[in-house]
VOGU-3710 file (C-alpha; in Angstrom, 3 decimals, decimal comma):
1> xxxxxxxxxx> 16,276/30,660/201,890  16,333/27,053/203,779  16,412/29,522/206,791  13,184/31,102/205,967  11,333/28,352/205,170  12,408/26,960/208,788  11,248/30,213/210,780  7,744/29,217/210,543  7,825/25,512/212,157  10,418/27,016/214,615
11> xxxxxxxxxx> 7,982/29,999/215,464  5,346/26,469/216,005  7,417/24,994/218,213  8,822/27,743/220,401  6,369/30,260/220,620  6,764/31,753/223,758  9,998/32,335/222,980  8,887/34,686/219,438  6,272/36,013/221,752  9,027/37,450/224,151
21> xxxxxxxxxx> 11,173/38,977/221,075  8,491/40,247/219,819  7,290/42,009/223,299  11,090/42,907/223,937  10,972/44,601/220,467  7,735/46,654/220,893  9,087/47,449/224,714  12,032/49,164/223,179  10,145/51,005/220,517  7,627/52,211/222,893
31> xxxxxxxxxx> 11,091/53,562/225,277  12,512/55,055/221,972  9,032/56,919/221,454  9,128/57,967/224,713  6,403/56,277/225,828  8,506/54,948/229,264  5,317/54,641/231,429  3,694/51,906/228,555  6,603/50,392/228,078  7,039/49,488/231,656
41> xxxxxxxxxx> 3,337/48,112/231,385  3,772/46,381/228,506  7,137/44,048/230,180  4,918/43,849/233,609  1,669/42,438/232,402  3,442/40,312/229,911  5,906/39,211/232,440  3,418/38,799/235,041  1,104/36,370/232,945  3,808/33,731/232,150
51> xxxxxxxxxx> 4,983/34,337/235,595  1,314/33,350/236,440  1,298/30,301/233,546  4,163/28,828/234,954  3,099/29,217/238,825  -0,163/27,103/237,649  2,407/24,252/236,024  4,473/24,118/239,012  1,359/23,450/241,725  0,412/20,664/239,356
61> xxxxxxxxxx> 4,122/19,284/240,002  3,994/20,016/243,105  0,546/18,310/244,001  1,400/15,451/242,078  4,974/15,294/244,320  7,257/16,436/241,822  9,073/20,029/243,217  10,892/21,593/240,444  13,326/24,636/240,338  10,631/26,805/238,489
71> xxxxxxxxxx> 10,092/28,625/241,773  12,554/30,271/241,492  11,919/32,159/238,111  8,976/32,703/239,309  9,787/34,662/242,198  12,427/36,234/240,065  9,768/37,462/237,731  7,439/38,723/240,109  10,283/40,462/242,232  11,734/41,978/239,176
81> xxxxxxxxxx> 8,064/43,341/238,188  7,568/44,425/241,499  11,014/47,153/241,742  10,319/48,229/238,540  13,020/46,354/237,007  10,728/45,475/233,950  13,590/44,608/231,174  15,698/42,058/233,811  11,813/40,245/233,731  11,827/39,941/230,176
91> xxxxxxxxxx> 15,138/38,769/229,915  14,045/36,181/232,354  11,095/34,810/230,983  12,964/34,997/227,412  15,899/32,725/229,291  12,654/30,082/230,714  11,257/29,968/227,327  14,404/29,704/225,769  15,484/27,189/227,831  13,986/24,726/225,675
101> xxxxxxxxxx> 14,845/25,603/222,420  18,881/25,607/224,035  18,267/22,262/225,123  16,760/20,472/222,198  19,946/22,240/220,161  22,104/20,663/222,877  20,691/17,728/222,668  20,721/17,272/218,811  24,304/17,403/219,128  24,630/15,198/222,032
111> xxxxxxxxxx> 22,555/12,307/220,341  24,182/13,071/216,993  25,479/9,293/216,963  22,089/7,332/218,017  20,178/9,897/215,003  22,531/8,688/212,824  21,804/4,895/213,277  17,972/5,424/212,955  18,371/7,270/209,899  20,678/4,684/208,329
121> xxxxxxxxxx> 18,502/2,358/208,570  17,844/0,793/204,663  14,496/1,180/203,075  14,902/-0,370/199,770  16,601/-3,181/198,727  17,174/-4,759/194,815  15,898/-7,986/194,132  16,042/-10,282/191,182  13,159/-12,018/190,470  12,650/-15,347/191,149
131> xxxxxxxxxx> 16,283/-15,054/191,485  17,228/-14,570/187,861  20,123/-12,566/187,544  19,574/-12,386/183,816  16,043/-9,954/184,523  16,406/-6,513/185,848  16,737/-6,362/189,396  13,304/-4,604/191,050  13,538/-2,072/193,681  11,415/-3,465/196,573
141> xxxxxxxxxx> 10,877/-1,794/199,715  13,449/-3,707/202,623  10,122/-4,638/204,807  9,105/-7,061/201,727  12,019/-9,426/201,346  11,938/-12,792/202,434  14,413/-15,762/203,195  15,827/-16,927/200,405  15,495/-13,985/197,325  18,502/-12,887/195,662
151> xxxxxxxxxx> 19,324/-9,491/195,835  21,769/-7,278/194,107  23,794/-4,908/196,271  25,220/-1,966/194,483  28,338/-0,292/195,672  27,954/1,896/199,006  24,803/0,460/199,599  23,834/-0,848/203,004  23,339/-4,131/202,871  19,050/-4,226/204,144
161> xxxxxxxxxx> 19,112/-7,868/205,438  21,040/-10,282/206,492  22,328/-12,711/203,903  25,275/-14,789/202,814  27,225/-13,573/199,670  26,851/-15,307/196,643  29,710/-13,169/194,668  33,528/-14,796/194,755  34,422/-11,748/197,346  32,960/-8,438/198,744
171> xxxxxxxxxx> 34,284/-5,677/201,302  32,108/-4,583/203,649  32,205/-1,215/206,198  30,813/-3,134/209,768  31,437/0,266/211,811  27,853/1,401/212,513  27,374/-2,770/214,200  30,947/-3,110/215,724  32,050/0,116/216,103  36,061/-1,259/213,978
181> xxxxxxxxxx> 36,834/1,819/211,250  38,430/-0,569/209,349  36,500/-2,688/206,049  36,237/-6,357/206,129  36,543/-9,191/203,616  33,563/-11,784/203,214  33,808/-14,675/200,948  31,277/-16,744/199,066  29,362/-18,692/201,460  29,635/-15,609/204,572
191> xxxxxxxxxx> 27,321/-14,341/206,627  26,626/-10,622/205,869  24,701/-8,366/208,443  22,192/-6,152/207,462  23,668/-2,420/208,397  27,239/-3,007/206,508  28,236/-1,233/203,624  29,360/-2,214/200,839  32,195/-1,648/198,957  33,495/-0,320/195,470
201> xxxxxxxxxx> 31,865/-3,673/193,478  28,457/-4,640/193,571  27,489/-7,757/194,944  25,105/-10,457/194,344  23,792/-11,725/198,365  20,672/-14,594/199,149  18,530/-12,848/201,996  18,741/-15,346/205,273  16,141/-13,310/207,357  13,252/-10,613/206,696
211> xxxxxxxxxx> 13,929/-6,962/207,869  12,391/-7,234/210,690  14,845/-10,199/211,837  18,056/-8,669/210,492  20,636/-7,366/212,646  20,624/-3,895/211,620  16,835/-3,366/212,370  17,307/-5,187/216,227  19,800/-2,790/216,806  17,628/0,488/215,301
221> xxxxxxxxxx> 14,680/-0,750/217,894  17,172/-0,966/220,661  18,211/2,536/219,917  14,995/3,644/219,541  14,223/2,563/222,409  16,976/4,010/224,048  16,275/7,563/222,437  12,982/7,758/223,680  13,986/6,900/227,112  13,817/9,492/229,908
231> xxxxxxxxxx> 17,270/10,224/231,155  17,403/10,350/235,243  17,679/13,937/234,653  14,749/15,024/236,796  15,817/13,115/239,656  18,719/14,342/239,040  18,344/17,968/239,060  15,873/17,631/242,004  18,366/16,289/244,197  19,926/19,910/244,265
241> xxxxxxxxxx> 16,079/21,636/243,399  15,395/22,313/247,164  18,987/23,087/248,491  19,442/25,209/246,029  16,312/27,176/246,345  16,316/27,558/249,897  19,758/28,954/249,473  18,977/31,267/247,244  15,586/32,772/248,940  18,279/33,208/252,282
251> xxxxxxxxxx> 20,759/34,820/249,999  18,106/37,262/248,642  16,534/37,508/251,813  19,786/38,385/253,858  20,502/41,205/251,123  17,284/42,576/251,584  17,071/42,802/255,157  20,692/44,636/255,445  20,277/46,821/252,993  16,398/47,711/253,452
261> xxxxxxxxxx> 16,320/47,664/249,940  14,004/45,794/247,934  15,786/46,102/244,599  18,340/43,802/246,071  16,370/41,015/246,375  15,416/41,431/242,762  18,959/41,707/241,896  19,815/38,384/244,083  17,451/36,337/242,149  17,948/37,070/238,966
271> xxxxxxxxxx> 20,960/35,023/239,307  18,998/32,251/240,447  17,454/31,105/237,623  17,654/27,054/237,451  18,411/26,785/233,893  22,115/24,909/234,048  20,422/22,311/236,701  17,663/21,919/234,071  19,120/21,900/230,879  22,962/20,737/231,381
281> xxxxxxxxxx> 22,326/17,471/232,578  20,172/15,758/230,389  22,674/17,235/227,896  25,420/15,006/229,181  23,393/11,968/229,146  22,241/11,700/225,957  26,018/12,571/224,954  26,656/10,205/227,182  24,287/7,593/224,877  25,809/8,976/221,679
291> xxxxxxxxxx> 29,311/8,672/222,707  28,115/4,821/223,738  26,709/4,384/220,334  29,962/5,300/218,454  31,385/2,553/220,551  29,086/-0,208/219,480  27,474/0,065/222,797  24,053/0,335/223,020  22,613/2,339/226,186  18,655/1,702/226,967
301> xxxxxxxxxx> 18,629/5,505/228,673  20,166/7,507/231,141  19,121/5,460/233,461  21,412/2,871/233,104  24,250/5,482/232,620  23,644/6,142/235,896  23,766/2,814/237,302  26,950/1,805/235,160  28,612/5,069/237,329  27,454/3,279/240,683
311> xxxxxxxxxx> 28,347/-0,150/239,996  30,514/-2,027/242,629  30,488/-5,705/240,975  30,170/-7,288/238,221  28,748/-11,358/237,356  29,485/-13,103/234,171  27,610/-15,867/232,590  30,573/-18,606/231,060  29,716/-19,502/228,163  29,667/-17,543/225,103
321> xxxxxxxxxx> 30,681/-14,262/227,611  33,646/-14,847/229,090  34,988/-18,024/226,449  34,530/-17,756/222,917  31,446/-19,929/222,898  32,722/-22,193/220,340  33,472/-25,779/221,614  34,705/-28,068/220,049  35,358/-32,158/220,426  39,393/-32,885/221,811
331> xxxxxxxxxx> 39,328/-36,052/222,780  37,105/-39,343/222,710  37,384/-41,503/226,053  34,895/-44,340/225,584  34,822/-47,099/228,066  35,526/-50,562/228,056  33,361/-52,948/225,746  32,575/-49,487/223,694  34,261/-47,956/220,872  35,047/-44,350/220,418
341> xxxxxxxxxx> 32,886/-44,067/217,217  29,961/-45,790/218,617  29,570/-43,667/221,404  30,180/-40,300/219,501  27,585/-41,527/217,084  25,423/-42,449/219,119  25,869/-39,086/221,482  25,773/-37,394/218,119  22,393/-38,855/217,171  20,749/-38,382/220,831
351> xxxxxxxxxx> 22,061/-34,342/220,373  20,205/-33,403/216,777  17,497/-33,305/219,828  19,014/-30,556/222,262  19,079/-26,870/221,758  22,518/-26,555/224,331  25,684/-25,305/222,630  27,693/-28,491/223,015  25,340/-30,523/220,779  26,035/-28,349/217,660
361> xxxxxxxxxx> 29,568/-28,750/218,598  29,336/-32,443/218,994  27,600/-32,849/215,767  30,200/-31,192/213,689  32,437/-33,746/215,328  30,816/-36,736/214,111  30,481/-35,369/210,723  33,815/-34,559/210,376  34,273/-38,259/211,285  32,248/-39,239/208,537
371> xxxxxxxxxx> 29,642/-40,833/210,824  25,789/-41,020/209,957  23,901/-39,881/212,076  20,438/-41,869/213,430  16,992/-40,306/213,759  14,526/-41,015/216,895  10,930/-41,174/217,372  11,048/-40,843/221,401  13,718/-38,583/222,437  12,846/-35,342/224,957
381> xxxxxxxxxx> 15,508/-32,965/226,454  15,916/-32,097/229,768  16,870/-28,405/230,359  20,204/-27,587/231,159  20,800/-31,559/232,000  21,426/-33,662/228,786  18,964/-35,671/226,076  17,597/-38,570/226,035  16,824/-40,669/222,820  16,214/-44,122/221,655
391> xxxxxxxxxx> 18,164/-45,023/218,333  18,240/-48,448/216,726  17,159/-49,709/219,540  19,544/-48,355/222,353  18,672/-46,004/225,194  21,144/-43,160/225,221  21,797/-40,225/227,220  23,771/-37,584/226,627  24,491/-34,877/229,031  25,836/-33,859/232,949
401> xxxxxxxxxx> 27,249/-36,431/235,297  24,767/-36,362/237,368  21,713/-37,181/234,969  23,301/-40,183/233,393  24,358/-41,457/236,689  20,716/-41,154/237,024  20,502/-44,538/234,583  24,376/-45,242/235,069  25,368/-45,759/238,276  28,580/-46,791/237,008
411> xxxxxxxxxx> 29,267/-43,672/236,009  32,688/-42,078/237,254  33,885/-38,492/237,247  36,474/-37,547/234,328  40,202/-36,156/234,670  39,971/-32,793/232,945  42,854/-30,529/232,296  42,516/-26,589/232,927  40,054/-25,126/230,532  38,406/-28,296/229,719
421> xxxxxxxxxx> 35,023/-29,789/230,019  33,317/-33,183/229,902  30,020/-34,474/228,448  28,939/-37,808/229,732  27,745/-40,520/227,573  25,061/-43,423/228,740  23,604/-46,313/226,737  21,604/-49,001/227,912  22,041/-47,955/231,595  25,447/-48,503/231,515
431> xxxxxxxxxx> 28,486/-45,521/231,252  29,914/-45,597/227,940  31,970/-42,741/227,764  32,704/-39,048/227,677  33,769/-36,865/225,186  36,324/-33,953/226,464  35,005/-30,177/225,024  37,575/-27,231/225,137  35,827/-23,379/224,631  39,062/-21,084/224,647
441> xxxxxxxxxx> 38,753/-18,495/226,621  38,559/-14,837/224,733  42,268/-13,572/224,446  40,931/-9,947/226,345  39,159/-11,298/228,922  41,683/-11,297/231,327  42,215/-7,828/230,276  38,773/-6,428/230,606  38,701/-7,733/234,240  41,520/-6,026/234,934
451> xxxxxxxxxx> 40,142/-2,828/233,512  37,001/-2,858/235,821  38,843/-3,045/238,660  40,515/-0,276/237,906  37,299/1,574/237,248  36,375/0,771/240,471  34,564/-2,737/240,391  34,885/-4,212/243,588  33,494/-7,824/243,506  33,779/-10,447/240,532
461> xxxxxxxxxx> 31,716/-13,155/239,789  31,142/-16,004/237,549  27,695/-17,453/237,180  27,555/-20,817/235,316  25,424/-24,168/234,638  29,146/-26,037/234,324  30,523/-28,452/236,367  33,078/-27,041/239,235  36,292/-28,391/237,749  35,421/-26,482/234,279
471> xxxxxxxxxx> 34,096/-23,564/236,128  36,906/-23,365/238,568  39,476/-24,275/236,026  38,454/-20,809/233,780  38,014/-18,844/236,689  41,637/-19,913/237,994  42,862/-18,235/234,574  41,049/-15,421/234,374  41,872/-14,088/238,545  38,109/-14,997/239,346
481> xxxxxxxxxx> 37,824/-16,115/243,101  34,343/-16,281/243,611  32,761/-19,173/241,331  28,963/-20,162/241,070  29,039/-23,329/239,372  26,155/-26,304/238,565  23,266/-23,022/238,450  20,079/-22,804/237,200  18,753/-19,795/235,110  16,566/-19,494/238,540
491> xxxxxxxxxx> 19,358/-19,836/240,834  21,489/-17,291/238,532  18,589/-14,866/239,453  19,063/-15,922/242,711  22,243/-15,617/243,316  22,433/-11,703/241,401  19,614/-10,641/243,379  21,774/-11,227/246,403  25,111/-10,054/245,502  26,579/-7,306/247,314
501> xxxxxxxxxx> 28,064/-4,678/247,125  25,379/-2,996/244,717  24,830/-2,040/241,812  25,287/-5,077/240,094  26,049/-5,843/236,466  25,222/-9,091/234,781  26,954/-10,027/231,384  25,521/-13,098/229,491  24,711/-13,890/225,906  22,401/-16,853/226,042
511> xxxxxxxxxx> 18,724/-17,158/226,066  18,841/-18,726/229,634  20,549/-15,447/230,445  17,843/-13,539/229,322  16,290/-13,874/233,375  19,198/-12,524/235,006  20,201/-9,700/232,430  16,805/-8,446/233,732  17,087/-9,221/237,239  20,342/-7,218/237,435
521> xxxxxxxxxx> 20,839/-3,780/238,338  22,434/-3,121/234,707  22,090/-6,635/232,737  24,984/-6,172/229,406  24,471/-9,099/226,316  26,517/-9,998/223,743  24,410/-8,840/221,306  26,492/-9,910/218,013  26,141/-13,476/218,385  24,029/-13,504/221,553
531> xxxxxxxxxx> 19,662/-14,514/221,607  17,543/-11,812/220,451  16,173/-12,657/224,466  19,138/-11,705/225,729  19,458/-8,231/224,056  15,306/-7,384/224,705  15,672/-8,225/228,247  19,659/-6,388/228,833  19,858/-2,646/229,505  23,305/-2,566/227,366
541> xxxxxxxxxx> 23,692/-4,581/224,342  27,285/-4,845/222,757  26,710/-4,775/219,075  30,252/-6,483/218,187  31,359/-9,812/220,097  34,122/-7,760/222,056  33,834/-8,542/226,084  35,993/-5,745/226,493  32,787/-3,226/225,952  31,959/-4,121/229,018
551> xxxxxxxxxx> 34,929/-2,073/230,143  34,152/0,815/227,984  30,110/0,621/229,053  31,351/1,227/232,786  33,890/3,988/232,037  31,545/5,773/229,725  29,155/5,919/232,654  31,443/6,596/234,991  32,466/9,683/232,851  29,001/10,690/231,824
561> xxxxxxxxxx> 27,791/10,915/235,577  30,813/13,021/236,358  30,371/15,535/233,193  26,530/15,738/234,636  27,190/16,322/238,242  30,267/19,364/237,071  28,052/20,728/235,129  25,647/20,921/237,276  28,506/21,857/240,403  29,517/24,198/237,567
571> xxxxxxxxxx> 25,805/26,036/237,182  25,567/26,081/240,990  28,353/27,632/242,134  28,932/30,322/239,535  25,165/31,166/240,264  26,331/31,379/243,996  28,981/33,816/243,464  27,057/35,890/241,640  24,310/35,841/243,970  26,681/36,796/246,305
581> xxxxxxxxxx> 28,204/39,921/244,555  24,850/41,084/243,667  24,427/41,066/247,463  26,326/43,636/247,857  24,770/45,771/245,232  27,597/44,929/242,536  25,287/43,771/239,330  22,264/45,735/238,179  19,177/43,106/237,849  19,772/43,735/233,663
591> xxxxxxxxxx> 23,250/42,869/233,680  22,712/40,235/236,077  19,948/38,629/233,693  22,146/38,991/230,983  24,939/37,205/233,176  23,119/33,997/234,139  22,736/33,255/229,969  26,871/33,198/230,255  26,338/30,798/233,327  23,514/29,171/231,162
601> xxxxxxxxxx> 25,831/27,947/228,251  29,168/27,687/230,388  27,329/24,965/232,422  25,847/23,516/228,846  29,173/23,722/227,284  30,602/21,529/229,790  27,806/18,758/229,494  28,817/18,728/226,191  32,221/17,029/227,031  30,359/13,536/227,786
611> xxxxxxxxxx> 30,121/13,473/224,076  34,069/12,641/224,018  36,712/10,948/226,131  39,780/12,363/224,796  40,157/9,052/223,159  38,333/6,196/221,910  37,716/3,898/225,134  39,531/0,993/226,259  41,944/2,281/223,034  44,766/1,402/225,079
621> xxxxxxxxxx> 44,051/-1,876/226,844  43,023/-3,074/223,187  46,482/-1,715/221,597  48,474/-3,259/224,855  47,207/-6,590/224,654  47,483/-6,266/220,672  49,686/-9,645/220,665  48,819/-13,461/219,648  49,628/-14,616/223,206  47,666/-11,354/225,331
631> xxxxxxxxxx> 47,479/-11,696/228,974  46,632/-9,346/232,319  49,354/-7,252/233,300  53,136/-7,945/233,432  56,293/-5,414/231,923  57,749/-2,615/232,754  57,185/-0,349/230,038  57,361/-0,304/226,185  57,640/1,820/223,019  58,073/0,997/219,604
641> xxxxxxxxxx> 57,688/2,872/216,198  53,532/3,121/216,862  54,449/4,136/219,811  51,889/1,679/221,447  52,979/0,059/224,957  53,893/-3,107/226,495  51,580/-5,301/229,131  49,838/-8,120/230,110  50,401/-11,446/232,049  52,464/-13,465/229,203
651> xxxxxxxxxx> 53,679/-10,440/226,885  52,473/-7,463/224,920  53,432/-6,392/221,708  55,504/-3,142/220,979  54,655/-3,037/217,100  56,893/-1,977/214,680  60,648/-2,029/214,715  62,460/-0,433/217,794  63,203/-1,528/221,849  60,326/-2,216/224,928
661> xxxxxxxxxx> 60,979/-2,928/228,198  58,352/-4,958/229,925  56,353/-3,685/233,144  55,871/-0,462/234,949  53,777/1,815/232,938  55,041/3,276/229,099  53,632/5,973/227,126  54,375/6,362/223,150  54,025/8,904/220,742  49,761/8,018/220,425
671> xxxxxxxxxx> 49,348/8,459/223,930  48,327/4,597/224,740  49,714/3,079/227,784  50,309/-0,004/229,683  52,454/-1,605/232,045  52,124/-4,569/234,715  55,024/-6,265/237,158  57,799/-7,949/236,042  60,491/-6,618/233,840  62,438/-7,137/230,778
681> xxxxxxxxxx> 63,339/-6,410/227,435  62,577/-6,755/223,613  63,444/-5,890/220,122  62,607/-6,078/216,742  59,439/-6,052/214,555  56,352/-7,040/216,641  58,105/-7,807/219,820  58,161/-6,787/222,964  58,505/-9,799/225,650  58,982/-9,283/229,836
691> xxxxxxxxxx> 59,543/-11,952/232,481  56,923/-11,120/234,604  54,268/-13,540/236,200  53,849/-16,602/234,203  51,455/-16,337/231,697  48,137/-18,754/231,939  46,786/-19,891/228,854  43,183/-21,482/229,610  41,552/-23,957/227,155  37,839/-23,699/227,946
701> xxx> 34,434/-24,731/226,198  31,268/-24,055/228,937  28,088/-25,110/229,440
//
């Protein structure tokens, strides 16, 4: 019945398509009557006129500088028409109509995943009001709650803001914003994102952000935006459009002129049709988008699929991309005639005016110190520099060497140890002090470097406002030979727009990334705890805080572009075969028609396989670097009971009880491998240790 009730907005939507049934249908009837001389004039008049509709389509393309593949169906047609060959027409113009009903089914399937996050997205949400949990909670639409209401969260409900719980304890399904299968606790006092599920209890949550603001609905209007960009399918497909037509007209031609017989040029081009240049590759890249979704990967069109296949090197911003983006305070070096909780009071005080990273983190210090903080009526910050502020009295400035030597010309450099860096403390013109930041580096980092190379990223970069001793000191750890330290957001543009070799990436997370995420060839933020900036002006955005997405971004371009080109290869050379048989006679224009559908949905079938990987990736560079202490490379090969592998720099983990040898390269029983230099042996639950290169464990805060 659901069937029936569809035929009608399908017929609206496709109606040349129930036009050519329809004509096929009375063709036949009119053959079965008899009636062979109507029935040929039926098929060639309504052959001829969408042979004619089309024609008019394609010299609009082709005036406006677009030349498509339609040519050949057209020539097809009219051939076929021509010899009499009046059913092969109306299979073709039944396969050009149809075209586009195959390739919207195609296509459903391919963008399953990105569907599924738009129509996830929550509509209502249950608020008590004026936050009395005593009243009955009133359904609201999502678009109407504000900071601040109370809202009851029922179980498998997702969650329509953001919020912190209120309830003791919730569990909460994150997979649709990081892309993990597996629930997660929050506590009283968490941050929830809007987008999670909730679990088996319902939970009480106070809304910290509108709809619009939320996490959830950022990501929906990336995807959107994704989904209604045009894949570079056209381009694409017209890189082969005149090759491929000139090929075929010779083909035909040739067969024509040896055999004298005009039927065989009909029977040539029939086999010519464009469909599996048309159709298969947009196919792949919108699987290709889908498969990125699943992944917590969010791809702003084919595009950028495209460009992630191409791309020879890769920049990273410090902060917040390559380290955790979490400083915090180590150490307290004040100079002499100050004392160590005057100046991180005082620096404490001067930072409640800067918006950089370190002056949250330097903050928290002094509270945790139990200092009180001052408040200033003349303090003004000085982008990516320091602060200035005058409390109780005292000038103070907080920031880079350089700008409180500008007051301080006592000022000296300070001793930093690998991973560390140093803000600079000035009062009253004189140098009071620094206080010594570590960021740690993230544990896969190392890994996900490692990983691009492999995929074929030539050149590494690091791009960062730092210092060069904190810069160097994390690029030392993490392999990175090529270090761009003390930059601007303008000279971070800069320096992208001249990298070579091209494309470039650009991963960042901050709003002074924002510039060069859109300067870049393919610009990737951190979207889970990175600027709403960031993600508007990146063509990727990583929904979970994971730098090794950047990994999986490149390899599921990489893949996609292959999938499209095969199919495409796939479409062209089967079509050339054939062409080449019928040639010589061997397949009727019918059958031949009837052919190029197989060709049609074996070259369709194939873009279909950029919807999967045949596994999850970057599945085994996460299991292989599984341990506490995860490093780049190193062992000679591992297996345990999960049958994951050994690797990395320091150690991997083998999981489970059972024996791994470190280095080489190991498979187990779930297909994951790993391996590295160095070799060695291990034992036991969760173990798994080698004795290859020594392991580098960089403490780092950034900018």
């Amino acid at each position: 019945m659901a069937t029936l009730f569809r035929l009608p907005r399908a017929v609206r939507r496709y109606p040349l398509v129930f036009a050519t049934v329809l004509a096929g249908v009375a063709v036949l009837l009119l053959q079965w009557a008899g009636a062979g001389t109507a029935a040929a004039w039926t098929a060639s008049l309504f052959a001829s006129a969408v042979a004619l509709k089309t024609a008019a389509g394609m010299v609009r393309d082709i005036r406006a500088g677009n030349w498509g593949l339609d040519i050949l169906a057209v020539i097809a047609i009219a051939a076929t028409v021509a010899v009499g060959e009046y059913l092969a027409a109306l299979i073709i113009v039944l396969m050009l109509s149809g075209g586009q009903a195959l390739e919207d089914y195609a296509a459903g399937r391919a963008r399953g995943e990105l569907d599924a996050l738009l129509e996830r997205a929550p509509q209502r949400a249950h608020r008590f009001p004026g936050g009395d949990t005593t009243a009955a909670a009133e359904d609201i639409p999502a678009t109407e709650v504000v900071a601040g209401d109370l809202l009851l969260i029922r179980p498998a409900e997702v969650v329509p803001v953001d919020g912190e719980l209120v309830s003791p304890e919730g569990g909460f399904d994150e997979s649709s914003l990081t892309g993990e299968p597996l629930p997660v606790t929050r506590y009283a006092g968490d941050a929830v994102l809007s987008g999670s599920v909730n679990g088996t209890r319902a939970v009480l949550l106070r809304a910290t952000a509108t709809a619009e603001n939320s996490q959830y609905q950022r990501i929906v209007a990336l995807v959107a935006e994704a989904a209604g960009s045009k894949a570079p399918v056209v381009r694409l497909a017209d890189r082969f459009a005149v090759p491929f037509t000139a090929v075929s007209l010779l083909i035909a031609g040739v067969a024509w002129a040896l055999s004298g017989d005009p039927v065989r040029f009909a029977e040539v081009l029939v086999l010519a049709t464009p469909c599996p240049l048309l159709i298969a590759a947009p196919v792949a890249f919108l699987g290709g988008m889908s498969r990125s979704a699943r992944a917590g990967i969010i791809v702003k069109g084919g595009a950028v699929l495209e460009q992630l296949s191409k791309a020879e090197s890769a920049a990273f911003d410090k902060t917040g991309t390559l380290t955790h983006g979490q400083p915090e305070l180590v150490e307290v070096r004040p100079q002499p005639g100050f004392g160590a909780e005057d100046v991180l009071g005082l620096a404490a005080s001067a930072e409640q005016y800067s918006s950089h990273v370190l002056a949250a983190a330097v903050q928290q210090a002094a509270a945790a110190s139990g200092l009180a903080l001052q408040s200033s009526r003349d303090a003004r910050e000085v982008a990516t520099n320091g602060v200035e502020a005058v409390l109780g009295g005292h000038t103070v400035r907080v920031g880079k060497e350089r700008f409180v030597a500008e007051t301080a010309a006592d000022t000296v450099p300070a001793h930093l140890e690998p991973g560390q860096m140093v803000v600079y403390v000035g009062i009253d013109g004189h140098f009071a002090g620094t206080l010594i930041m570590s960021d740690a580096v993230r544990e896969n980092a190392a890994a996900t470097l490692h990983r691009l190379a492999a995929l074929g990223i030539r050149r590494t970069v690091m791009l960062t406002g730092d210092g060069p001793g904190t810069a160097g000191a994390v690029a030392a750890g993490l392999g990175i030979t090529d270090v761009r330290a003390g930059l601007l957001p303008a000279d971070k543009v800069d320096a992208v727009r001249t990298l070579s070799p091209r494309p470039v990436i650009m991963v960042g997370d901050g709003v002074n990334d924002a510039p060069v995420l859109a300067a870049a060839d393919v610009g990737i933020a951190m979207g889970a705890r990175g600027s709403t900036a960031a993600s508007e002006s990146a063509d990727v955005v990583l929904v979970a805080d994971d730098i090794s997405r950047v990994a999986d971004a490149v390899e599921i371009g990489r893949r996609t572009m292959r999938v499209a080109l095969s199919s495409i290869w796939l479409g062209i050379i089967l079509s050339v075969g054939l062409m080449l048989t019928a040639a010589f006679g061997f397949i009727p224009a019918v059958a031949g028609a009837l052919t190029q559908e197989a060709v049609d949905l074996a070259a369709i079938l194939n873009a279909l396989r950029a919807l999967h990987g045949g596994r999850r990736p970057g599945a085994a560079a996460r299991e292989a670097h599984s341990g506490a202490d995860r490093g780049a490379g190193g062992g000679a090969a591992g297996s345990g009971a999960d049958g994951g592998t050994d690797g990395g720099t320091d150690s991997g983990t083998d999981g489970g009880a059972g024996t791994g040898t470190g280095g080489g390269a190991g498979t187990g029983a779930d297909g994951s491998t790993g391996g590295g230099a160095g070799t060695g042996t291990g034992s036991g639950p969760d173990s798994g240790q080698d004795n290859g290169p020594a392991p580098t464990k960089p403490f780092f805060r950034t900018e």
